[in-house]
C-alpha positions as CSV (number, residue, x, y, z in Angstrom):
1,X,38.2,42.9,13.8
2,X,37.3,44.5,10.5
3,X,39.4,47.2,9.2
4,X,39.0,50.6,9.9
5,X,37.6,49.8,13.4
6,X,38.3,52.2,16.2
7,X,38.0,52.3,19.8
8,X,34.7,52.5,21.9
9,X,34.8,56.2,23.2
10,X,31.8,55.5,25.4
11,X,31.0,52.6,28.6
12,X,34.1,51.0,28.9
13,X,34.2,47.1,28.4
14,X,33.5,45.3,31.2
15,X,35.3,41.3,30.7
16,X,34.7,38.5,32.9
17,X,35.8,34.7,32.7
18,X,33.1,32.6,30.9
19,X,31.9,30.4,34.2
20,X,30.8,34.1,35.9
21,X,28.9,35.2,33.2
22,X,25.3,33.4,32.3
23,X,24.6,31.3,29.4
24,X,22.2,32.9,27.9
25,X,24.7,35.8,27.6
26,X,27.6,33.7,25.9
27,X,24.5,32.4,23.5
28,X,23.1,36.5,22.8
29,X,27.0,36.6,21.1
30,X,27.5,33.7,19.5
31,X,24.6,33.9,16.6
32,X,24.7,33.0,12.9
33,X,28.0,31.2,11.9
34,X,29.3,31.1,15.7
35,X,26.1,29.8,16.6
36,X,26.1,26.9,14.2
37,X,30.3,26.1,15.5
38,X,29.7,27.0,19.4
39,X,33.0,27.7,19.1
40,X,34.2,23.6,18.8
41,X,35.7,23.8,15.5
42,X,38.8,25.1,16.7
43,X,39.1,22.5,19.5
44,X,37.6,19.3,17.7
45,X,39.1,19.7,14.6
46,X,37.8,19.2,10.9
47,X,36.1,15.9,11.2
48,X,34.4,15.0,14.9
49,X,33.6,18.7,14.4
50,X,31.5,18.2,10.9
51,X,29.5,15.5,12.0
52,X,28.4,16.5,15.1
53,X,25.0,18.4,15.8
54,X,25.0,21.7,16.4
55,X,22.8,20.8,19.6
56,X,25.7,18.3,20.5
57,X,28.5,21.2,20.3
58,X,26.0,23.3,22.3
59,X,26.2,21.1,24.9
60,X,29.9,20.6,24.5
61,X,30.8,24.1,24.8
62,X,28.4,24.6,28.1
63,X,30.4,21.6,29.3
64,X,33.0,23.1,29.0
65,X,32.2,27.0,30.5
66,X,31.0,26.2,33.2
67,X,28.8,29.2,33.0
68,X,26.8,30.7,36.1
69,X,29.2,28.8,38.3
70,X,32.2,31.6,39.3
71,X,33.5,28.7,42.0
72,X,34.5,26.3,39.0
73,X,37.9,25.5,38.5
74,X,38.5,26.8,35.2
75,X,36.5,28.1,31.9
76,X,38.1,28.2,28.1
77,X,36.8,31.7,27.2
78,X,36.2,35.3,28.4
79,X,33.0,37.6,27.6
80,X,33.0,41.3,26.7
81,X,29.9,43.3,28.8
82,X,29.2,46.8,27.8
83,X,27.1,47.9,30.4
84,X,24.8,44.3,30.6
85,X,24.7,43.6,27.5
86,X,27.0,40.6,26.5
87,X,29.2,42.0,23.4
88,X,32.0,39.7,22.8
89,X,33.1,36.3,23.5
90,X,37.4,35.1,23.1
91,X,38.1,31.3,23.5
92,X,41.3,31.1,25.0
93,X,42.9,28.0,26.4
94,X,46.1,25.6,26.3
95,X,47.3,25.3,23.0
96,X,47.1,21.6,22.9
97,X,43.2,21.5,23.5
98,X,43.0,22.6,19.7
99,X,42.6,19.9,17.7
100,X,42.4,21.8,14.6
101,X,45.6,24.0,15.6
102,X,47.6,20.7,16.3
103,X,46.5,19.0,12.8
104,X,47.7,22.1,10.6
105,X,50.7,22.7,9.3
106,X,50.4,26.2,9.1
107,X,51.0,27.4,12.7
108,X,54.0,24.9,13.0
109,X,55.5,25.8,9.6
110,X,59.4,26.7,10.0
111,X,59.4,25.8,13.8
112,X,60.2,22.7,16.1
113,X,57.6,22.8,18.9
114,X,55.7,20.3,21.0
115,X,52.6,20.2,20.4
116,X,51.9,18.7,24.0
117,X,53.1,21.9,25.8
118,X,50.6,22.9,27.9
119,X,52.6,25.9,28.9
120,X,51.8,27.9,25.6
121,X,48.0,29.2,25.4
122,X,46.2,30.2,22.3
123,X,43.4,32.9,21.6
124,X,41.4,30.6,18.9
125,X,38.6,32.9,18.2
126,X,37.3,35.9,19.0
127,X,33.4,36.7,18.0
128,X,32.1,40.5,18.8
129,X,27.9,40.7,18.4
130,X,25.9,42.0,15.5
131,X,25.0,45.5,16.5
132,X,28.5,46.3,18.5
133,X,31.0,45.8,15.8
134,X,33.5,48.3,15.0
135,X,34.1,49.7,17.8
136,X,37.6,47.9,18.6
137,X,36.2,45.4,21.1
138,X,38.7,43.2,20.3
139,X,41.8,44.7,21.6
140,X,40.8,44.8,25.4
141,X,39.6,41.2,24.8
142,X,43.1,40.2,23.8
143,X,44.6,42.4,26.3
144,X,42.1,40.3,29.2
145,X,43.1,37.1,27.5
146,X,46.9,37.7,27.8
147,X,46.0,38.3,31.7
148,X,44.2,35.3,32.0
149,X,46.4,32.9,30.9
150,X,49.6,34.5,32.5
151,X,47.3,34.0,35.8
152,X,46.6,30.2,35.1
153,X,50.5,30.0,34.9
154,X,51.4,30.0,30.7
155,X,54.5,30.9,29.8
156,X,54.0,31.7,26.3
157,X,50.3,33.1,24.6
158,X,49.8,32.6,20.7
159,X,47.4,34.1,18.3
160,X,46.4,33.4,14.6
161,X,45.3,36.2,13.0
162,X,44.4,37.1,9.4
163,X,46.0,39.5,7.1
164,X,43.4,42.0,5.2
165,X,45.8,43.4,2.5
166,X,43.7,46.7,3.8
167,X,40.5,44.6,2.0
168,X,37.2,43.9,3.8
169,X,36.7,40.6,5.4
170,X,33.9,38.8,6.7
171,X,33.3,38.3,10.5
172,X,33.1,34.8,9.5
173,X,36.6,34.8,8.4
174,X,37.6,37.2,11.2
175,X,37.0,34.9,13.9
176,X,41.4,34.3,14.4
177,X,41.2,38.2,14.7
178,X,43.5,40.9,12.8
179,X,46.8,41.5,13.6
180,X,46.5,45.0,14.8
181,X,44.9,44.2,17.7
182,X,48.1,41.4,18.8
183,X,50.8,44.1,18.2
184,X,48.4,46.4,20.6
185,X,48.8,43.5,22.9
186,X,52.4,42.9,22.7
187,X,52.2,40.1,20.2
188,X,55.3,39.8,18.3
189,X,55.4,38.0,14.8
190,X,56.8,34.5,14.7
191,X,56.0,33.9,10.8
192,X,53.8,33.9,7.9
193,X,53.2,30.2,6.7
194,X,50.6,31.8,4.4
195,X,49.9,34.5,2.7
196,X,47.0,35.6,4.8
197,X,47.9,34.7,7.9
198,X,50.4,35.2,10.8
199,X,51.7,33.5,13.5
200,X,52.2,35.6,16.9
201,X,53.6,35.0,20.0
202,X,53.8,37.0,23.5
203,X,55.9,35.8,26.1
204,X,55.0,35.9,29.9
């Protein structure tokens, strides 16, 4: 979320798990930068994620969905309708799907941790579409995304987001989110490994 955005005062967000909404819809959000990553960065990490196609992490990502098909077992994400139009997307799984997350140093900096436990969930990106930005979609996408994992049985739900210093940042770069949002969400500081960016944690 950029700074200075404020909350929709019109149609309320309407968020559904990724598998019930259609493909085409998840696709309508993900453009530019998001639609060259399809969201795999994050859960390939660095390297299988560079030199794959962007066709191949198209498919990867609609593997993984299961979009169009509400009787799947699972999904990774959540989309953001306002009225029907598809408006944001947040990836949200186990914490040890992340393959970029578990090769950093900088979410485990100053703590002892498993990186196997599948009992912590992460919210890895969050992407609101061209056209529908500021307009603090992201905080009820965080809100849903707490929900979701403390229904698939986490314990524990972690986010990543980026301090502004009150500057203005990229979407690009906004994709971990802004810490306002997290503290909206009952997010709770764990650490700053860098200077621009902080380590959050809600327990369920």
């Amino acid at each position: 979320m950029s700074r200075g955005e404020r909350a929709d005062e019109g149609e309320p967000l309407r968020i559904v798990p990724a598998n019930e909404a259609a493909w085409d819809d998840l696709q309508a959000i993900l453009t530019g930068t998001a639609g060259r990553c399809q969201c795999e960065r994050q859960r390939l990490g660095d390297g299988d994620w560079w030199h794959m196609p962007v066709e191949e992490r198209r498919d990867l990502l609609r593997s993984e969905v299961n979009c169009g098909d509400p009787r799947a077992r699972d999904t990774i994400g959540l989309v953001g309708y306002l009225g029907e139009e598809p408006v944001a997307w947040c990836a949200v799984d186990r914490r040890s799907v992340y393959g970029r997350l578990r090769g950093s140093p900088v979410p485990w900096k100053g703590r002892d941790e498993s990186h196997d436990d599948e009992s912590v969930w992460a919210v890895a990106c969050l992407i609101v579409r061209p056209g529908y930005r500021g307009r603090g979609l992201t905080s009820p996408m965080i809100a849903a995304a707490v929900e979701h994992a403390r229904a698939r049985g986490a314990r524990a739900i972690e986010g990543y987001p980026m301090l502004t210093g009150g500057s203005t940042v990229s979407w690009d770069e906004m994709n971990v989110g802004a810490v306002g949002p997290f503290l909206g969400a009952g997010f709770a500081e764990v650490s700053r490994p860098t200077t621009r960016r902080v380590v959050m944690r809600r327990d369920l």
